[in-house]
Legacy VTK file of the C-alpha trace (Angstrom):
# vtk DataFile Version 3.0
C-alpha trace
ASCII
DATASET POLYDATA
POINTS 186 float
13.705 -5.037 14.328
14.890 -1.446 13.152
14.799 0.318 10.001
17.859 -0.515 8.964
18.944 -4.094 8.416
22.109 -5.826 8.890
24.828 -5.624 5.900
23.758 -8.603 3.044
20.259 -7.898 4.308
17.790 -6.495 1.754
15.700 -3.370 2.369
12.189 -3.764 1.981
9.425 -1.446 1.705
5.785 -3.387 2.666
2.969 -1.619 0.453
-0.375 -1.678 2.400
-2.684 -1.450 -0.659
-6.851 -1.478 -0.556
-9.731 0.572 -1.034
-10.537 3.302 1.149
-11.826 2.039 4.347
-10.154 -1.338 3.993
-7.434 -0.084 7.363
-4.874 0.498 5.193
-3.596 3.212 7.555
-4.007 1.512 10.760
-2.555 -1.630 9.851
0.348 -0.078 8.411
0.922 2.248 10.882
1.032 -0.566 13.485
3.484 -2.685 10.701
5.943 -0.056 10.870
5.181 0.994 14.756
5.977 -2.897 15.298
9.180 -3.577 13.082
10.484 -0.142 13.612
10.506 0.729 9.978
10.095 4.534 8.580
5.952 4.783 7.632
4.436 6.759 4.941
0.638 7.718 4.647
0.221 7.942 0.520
-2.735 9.948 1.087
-0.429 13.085 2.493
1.570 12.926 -0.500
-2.197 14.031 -2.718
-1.775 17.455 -4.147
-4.320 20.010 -3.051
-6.127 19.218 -6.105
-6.853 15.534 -5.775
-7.854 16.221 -2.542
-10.355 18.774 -3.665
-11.469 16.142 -6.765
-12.587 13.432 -3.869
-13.542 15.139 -1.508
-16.200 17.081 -4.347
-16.776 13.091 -4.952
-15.319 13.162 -8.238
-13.376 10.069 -8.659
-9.291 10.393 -9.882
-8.485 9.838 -12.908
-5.004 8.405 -14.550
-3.794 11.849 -14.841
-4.550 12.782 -11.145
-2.736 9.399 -10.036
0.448 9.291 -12.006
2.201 12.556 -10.123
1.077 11.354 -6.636
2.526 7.535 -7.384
5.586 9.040 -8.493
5.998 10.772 -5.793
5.297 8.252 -3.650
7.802 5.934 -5.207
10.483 8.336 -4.696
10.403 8.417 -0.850
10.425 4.484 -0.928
13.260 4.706 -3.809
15.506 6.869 -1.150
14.559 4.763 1.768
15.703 1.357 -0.510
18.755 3.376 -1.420
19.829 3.881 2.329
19.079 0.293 3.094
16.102 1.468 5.235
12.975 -0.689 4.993
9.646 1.132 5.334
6.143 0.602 4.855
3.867 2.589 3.097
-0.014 3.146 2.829
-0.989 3.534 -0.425
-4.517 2.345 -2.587
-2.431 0.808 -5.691
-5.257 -0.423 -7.109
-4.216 -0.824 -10.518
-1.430 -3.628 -11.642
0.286 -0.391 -13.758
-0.121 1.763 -10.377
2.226 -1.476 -8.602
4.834 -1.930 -11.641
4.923 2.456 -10.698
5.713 1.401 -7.278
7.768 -1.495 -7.797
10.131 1.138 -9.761
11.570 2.220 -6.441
13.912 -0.634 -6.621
14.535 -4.173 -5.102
12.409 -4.952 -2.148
9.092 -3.396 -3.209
6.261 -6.213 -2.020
2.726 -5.138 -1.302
0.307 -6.189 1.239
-3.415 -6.422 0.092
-6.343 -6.077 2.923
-9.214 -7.544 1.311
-12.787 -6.429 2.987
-16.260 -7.509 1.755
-17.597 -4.435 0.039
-20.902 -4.103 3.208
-17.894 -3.605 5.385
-16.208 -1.201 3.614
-19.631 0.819 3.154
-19.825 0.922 6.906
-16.467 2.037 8.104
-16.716 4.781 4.855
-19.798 6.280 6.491
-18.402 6.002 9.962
-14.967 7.989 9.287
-14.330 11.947 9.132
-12.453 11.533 5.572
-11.710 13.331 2.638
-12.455 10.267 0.314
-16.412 10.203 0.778
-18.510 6.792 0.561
-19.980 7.415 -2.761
-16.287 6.937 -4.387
-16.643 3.381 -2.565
-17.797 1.982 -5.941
-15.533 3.297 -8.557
-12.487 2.406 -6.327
-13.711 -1.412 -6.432
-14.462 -1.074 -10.187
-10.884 0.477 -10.365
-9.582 -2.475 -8.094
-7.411 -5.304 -9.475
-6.658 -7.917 -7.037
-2.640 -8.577 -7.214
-1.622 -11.454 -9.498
-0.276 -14.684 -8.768
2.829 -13.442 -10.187
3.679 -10.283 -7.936
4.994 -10.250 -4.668
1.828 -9.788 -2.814
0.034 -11.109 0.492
-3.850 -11.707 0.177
-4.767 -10.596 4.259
-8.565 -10.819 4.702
-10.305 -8.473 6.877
-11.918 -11.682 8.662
-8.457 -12.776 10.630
-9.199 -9.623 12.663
-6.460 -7.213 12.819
-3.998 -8.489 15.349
-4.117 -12.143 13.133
-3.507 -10.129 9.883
-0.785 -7.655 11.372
1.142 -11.184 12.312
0.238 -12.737 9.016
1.836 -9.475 7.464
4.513 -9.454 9.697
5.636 -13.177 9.135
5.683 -12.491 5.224
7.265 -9.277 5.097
10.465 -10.514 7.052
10.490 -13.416 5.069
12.970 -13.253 1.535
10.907 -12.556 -1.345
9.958 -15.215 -3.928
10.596 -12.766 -6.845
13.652 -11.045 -4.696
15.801 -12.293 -7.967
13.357 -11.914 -10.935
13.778 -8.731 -13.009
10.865 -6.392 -12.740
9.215 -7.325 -16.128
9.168 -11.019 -15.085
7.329 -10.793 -12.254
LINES 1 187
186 0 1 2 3 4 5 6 7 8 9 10 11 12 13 14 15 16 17 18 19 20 21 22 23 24 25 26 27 28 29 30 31 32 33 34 35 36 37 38 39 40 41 42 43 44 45 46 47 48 49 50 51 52 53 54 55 56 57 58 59 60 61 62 63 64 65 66 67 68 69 70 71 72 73 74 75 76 77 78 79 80 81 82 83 84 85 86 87 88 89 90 91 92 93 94 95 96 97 98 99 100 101 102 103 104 105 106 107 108 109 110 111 112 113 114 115 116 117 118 119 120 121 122 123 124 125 126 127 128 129 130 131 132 133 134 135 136 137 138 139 140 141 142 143 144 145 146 147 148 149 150 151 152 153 154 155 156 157 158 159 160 161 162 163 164 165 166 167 168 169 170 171 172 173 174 175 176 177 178 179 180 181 182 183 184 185
């Protein structure tokens, strides 16, 4: 597969969302390595200043977020509008921080690695990142799982990562279920 999909074929950006530490870069790196789709790490569109705020272990606030999401939507909103599918890795813990997202246009569909929080504690401490383990909490109190009613895939961490990168890859080139629904009935 390519970035770029064949005429009456829908563009579609894959959303690897999850905590820090859940592999959200590493699994989509390999999702776009493996469907030949443009990848973006969220975490290199931060400002200086978030960066700074967690790596001083001061959780981001609403304020902090909405300028990096933006952003972020706006390189999947010109990928959608060339018909280029692309995957990005990006928290999007919050259902408001998804509809952000989803504003990018048609397409938009969002992956969600799911780890058990012991897990998650241990790859935190074993990584040379700017997010630091003691933010592990507030980003699972932040956390809210994707609803029944978005165009999400649940991938636990316990398919191992070759099982969940297949699982991922089945979904994502299948047509969405909401493909037709407007974005406020989703």
């Amino acid at each position: 597969m390519t970035g770029e999909r064949q005429q009456g074929d829908q563009a579609t950006v894959v959303v690897v969302m999850g905590v820090s530490g859940s592999g959200k870069t590493t699994m989509a790196r390999e999702l776009a390595q493996k469907l030949g789709w443009a990848f973006l790490e969220g975490d290199s569109v931060h400002p200086p200043a978030n960066v700074a705020k967690m790596s001083a272990g001061t959780p981001l606030n609403d304020e902090d977020r909405w300028p990096w999401l933006q952003a972020i939507a706006e390189w999947m909103s010109q990928r959608l509008q060339r018909g280029e599918s692309a995957v990005v890795a990006c928290s999007a813990l919050r259902r408001v921080y998804r509809d952000c997202l989803r504003q990018a246009g048609a397409g938009v569909r969002f992956a969600y690695l799911h780890v058990p929080h012991d897990e998650l504690a241990r790859r935190m401490r074993s990584r040379n990142h700017f997010m630091p383990p003691s933010l592990l909490d507030s980003q699972l109190a932040t956390l809210e799982e994707p609803g029944a009613d978005e165009d999400a895939l649940r991938v636990s961490e316990e398919h191992g990562v070759e099982a969940s990168l297949a699982a991922i890859i089945d979904w994502a080139c299948r047509p969405s279920a909401h493909a037709s629904a407007p974005a406020d009935e989703r």
